[in-house]
Structure formats: structure tokens, C-alpha cells
VMD Tcl script that draws the C-alpha trace (Angstrom):
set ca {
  {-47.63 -12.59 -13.78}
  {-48.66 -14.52 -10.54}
  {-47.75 -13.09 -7.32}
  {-46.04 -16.08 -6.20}
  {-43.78 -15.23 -9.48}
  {-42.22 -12.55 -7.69}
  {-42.37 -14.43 -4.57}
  {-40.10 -17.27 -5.62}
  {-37.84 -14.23 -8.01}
  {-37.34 -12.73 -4.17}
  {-36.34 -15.71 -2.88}
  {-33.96 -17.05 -5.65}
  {-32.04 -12.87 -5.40}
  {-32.08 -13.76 -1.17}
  {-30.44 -17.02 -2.28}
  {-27.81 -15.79 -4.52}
  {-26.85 -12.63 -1.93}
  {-26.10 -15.34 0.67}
  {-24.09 -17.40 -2.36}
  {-21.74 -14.17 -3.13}
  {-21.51 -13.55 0.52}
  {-20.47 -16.70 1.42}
  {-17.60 -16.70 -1.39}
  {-16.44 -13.22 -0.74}
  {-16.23 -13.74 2.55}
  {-14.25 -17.42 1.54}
  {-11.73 -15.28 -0.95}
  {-10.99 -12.88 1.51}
  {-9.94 -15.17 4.01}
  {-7.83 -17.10 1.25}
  {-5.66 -14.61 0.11}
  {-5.42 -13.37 3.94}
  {-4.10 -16.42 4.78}
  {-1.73 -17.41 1.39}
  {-0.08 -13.99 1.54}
  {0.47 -14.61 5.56}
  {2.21 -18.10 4.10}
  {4.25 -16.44 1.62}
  {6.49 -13.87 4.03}
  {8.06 -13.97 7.07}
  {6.30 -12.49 10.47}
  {8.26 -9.81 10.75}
  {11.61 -8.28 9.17}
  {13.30 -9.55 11.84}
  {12.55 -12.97 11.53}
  {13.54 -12.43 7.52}
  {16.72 -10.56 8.31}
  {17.86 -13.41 10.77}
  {16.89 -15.95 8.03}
  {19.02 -14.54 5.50}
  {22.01 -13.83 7.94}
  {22.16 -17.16 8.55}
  {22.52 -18.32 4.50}
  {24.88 -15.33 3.69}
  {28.09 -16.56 4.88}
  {27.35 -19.57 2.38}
  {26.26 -17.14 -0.20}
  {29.04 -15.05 -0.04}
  {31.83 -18.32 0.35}
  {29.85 -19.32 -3.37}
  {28.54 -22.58 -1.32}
  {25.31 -23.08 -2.90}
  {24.09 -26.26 -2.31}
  {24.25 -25.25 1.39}
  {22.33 -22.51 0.90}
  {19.74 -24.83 -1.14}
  {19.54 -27.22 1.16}
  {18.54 -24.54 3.73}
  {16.02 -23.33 2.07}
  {14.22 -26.71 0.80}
  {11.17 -26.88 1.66}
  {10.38 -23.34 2.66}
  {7.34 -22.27 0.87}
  {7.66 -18.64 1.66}
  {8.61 -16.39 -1.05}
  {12.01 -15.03 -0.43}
  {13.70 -18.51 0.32}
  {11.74 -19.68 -2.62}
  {13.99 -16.84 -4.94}
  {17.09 -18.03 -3.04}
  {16.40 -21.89 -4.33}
  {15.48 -20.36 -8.39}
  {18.50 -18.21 -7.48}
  {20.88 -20.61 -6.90}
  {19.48 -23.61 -8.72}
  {19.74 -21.06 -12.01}
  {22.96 -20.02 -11.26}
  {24.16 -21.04 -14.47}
  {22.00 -18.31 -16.17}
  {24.37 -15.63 -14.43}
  {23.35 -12.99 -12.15}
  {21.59 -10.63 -14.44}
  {19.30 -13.18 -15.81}
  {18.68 -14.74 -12.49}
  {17.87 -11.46 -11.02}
  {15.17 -11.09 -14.06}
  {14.42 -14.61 -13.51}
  {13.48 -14.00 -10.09}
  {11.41 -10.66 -10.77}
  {9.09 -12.70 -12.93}
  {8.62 -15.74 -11.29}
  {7.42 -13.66 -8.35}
  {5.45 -11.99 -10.38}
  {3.93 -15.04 -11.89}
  {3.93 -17.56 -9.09}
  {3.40 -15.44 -5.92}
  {1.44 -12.69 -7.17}
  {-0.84 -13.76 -10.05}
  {-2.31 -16.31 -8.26}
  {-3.36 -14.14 -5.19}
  {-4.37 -11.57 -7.77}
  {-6.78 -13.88 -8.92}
  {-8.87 -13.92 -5.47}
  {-8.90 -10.36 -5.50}
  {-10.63 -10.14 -8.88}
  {-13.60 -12.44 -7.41}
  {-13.44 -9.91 -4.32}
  {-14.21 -6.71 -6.76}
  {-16.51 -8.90 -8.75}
  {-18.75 -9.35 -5.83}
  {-18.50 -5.91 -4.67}
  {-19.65 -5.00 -7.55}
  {-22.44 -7.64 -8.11}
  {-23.62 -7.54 -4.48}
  {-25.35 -4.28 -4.99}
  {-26.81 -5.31 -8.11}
  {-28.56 -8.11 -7.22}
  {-29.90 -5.99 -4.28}
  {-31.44 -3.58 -7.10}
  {-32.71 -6.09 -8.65}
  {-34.66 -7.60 -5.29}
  {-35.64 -3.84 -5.22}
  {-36.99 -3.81 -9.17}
  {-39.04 -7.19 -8.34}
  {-39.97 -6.03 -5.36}
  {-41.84 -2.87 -6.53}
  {-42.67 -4.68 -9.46}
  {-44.65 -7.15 -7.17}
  {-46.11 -4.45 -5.19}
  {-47.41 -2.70 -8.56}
  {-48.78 -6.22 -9.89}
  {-51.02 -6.14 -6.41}
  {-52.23 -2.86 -7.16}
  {-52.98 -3.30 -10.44}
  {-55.03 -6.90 -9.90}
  {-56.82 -5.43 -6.73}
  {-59.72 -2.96 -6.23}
  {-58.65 -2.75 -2.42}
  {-54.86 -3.48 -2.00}
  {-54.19 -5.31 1.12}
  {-51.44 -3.62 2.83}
  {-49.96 -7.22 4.30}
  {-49.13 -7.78 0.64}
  {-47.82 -4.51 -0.23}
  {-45.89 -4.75 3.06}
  {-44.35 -8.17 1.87}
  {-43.27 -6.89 -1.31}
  {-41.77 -3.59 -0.13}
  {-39.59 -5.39 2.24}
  {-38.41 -7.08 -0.34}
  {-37.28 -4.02 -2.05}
  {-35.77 -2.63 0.83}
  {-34.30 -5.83 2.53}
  {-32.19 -7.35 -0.55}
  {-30.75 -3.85 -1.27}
  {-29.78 -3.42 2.42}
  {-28.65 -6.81 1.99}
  {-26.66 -6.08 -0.80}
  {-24.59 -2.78 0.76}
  {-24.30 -4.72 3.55}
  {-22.50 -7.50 1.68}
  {-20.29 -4.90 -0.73}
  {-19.27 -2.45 2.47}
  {-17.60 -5.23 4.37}
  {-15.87 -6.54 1.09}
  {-14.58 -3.04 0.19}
  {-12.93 -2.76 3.51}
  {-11.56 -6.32 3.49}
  {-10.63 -5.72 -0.16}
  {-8.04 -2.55 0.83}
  {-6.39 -4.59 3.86}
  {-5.90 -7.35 1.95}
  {-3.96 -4.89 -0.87}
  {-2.34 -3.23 2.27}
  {-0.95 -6.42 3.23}
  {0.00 -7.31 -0.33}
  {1.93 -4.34 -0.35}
  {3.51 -5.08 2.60}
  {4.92 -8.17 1.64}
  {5.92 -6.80 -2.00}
  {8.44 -4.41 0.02}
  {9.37 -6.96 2.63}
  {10.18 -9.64 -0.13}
  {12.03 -7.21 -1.93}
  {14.24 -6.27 0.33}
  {14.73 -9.81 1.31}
  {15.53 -10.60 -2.75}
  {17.75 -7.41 -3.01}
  {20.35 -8.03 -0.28}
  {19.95 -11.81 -1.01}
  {21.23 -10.93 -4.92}
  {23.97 -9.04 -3.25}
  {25.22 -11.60 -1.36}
  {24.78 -13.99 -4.46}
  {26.85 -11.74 -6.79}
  {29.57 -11.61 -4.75}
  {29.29 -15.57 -4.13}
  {29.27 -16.07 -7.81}
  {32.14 -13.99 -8.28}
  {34.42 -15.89 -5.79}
  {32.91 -18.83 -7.02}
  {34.62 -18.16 -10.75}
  {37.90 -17.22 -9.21}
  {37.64 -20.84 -7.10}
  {37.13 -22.62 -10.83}
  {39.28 -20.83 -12.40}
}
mol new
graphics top color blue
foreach p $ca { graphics top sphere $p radius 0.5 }
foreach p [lrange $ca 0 end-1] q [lrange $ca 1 end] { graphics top cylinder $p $q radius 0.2 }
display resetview
């Protein structure tokens, strides 16, 4: 095979390292940023939210409480508006209602990024052994088709081998790290919308009790 072969096989494997960095860099940042949109700053800021719909909730007003919370993308007042816009369901449906629509609208869809983040953690490095393979591959082919190898080319093609699997950690290291404070911060959410949905259904059962007393 022509040197150039392995020449242009380098430079397509430097090309697609910078492609998967790119977008694994690109996912990391989107599912930093959609989880940030999907909770509150801090408990605080939650707990003060939800004190101020809870006299509502527990007087059984619920359009009140759903007209607070229109519009509000993040998670918990998103439950509150399934919540009370099911309320028909009763509360032990709603409160299954609302552990599987956060499952499937909140969390499957940032689960989804994270999957392209392992994929390219684990691709990264194997597209840097294979810049390595062509690489000494290349450096053989000289060898072999020379009586005198001249060490420029060798040189070329070694760096090759050595560069796109540098390249390659380098790209998968980052990712890694990214990849377990982006789960931290998943987590971290998980609890604080919990605990937001939990003393919201509270509040909502009692609501709904008063509620049937009022209408009956």
C-alpha cells in the first residue's frame, strides 16, 4: 500500500478524534445545562416555592395552584400541574402518575446524552489505537520498501502512533470526569425533586380530602 495510504488513514482518525471531541464536549454541556433547567437553585428557593402553593393545596384550590405553576418548566412545578390537572385519577394513581412521567419525561431524555458521553469514552481510545495500528503499520511499510529507512519518515509515522493515542486519552479522561459530575448532579436533583414531589403529595392529599367533604 502507498505511503500516502496511511498518510490520508492518519489524517481521516485526527479528523474523527476532533469530531467525537467536539460532540462530547457538546453533550456534556447539554445535559449540564437541561438538568440546571429542570430544578430549583437551591432547596431554599424550592421550599419557598412550594410554601407559597400549599395554602391552596391544602384549601383543595387547584386551579390556583395551576395557574401558579403554568409555565414553569422545572420539574417539581411540572408534577404539581400533572398532579392537579389528574386529580380525577385520585391520589394513588397520581402519585404513580407522577413517578413515571418523571421518569419518562425528565430523566430519559437526559439519559440519552449520557449514553453518547460513555459511547465516546469508550470510542475515543479506540480510534487512538487505531492511529497507533496505522501508524506502525506505516512505519513497517517504509521499512519494508526501503534498503536505507529515512528516519524523517519513520519519525512521521511514529508520531502518528503516539499522537492519536495521546489524543485519544486525552479526549476519554476529560469525558470520564465530566461524565461522574454530570451523574452527581443528576443525583442531586433526583433527591431535591423528590422531596419537592413528596411534601407537595402531602399537601395534595389533604387538599383532595377537604375537597370531597366541600362536594359532598
Amino acid at each position: 500500500m502507498p505511503q500516502t495510504i496511511y498518510d490520508w488513514i492518519g489524517l481521516a482518525d485526527y479528523c474523527c478524534l476532533a469530531a467525537v471531541a467536539f460532540f462530547g464536549a457538546f453533550c456534556s454541556v447539554l445535559v449540564w445545562t437541561r438538568v440546571g433547567q429542570k430544578w430549583f437553585k437551591s432547596e431554599e428557593e424550592q421550599d419557598a416555592f412550594l410554601e407559597s402553593i400549599e395554602p391552596d393545596l391544602l384549601q383543595g384550590d387547584f386551579e390556583a395552584v395551576e395557574a401558579a405553576c403554568e409555565g414553569d418548566q422545572r420539574a417539581v412545578p411540572m408534577m404539581i400541574t400533572l398532579g392537579v390537572m389528574n386529580r380525577h385519577l385520585g391520589y394513588a394513581k397520581v402519585k404513580h402518575l407522577l413517578t413515571e412521567r418523571f421518569q419518562r419525561d425528565v430523566l430519559a431524555g437526559l439519559e440519552k446524552n449520557i449514553s453518547w458521553i460513555t459511547t465516546i469514552i469508550k470510542t475515543a481510545p479506540m480510534l487512538g489505537l487505531f492511529g497507533t495500528v496505522v501508524g506502525m503499520i506505516g512505519a513497517f511499510a517504509t521499512l519494508a520498501s526501503q534498503q536505507s529507512a529515512n528516519p524523517t519518515e519513520l519519525a512521521h509515522d511514529i508520531n502518528v502512533a503516539l499522537y492519536t493515542t495521546a489524543i485519544g486519552l486525552s479526549i476519554a479522561i476529560p469525558l470520564v470526569m465530566a461524565l461522574n459530575a454530570v451523574n452527581n448532579r443528576i443525583r442531586h436533583m433526583e433527591e431535591l425533586v423528590g422531596s419537592g414531589v413528596t411534601r407537595f403529595l402531602e399537601a395534595y392529599r389533604v387538599g383532595l380530602t377537604r375537597k370531597g367533604k366541600k362536594s359532598a
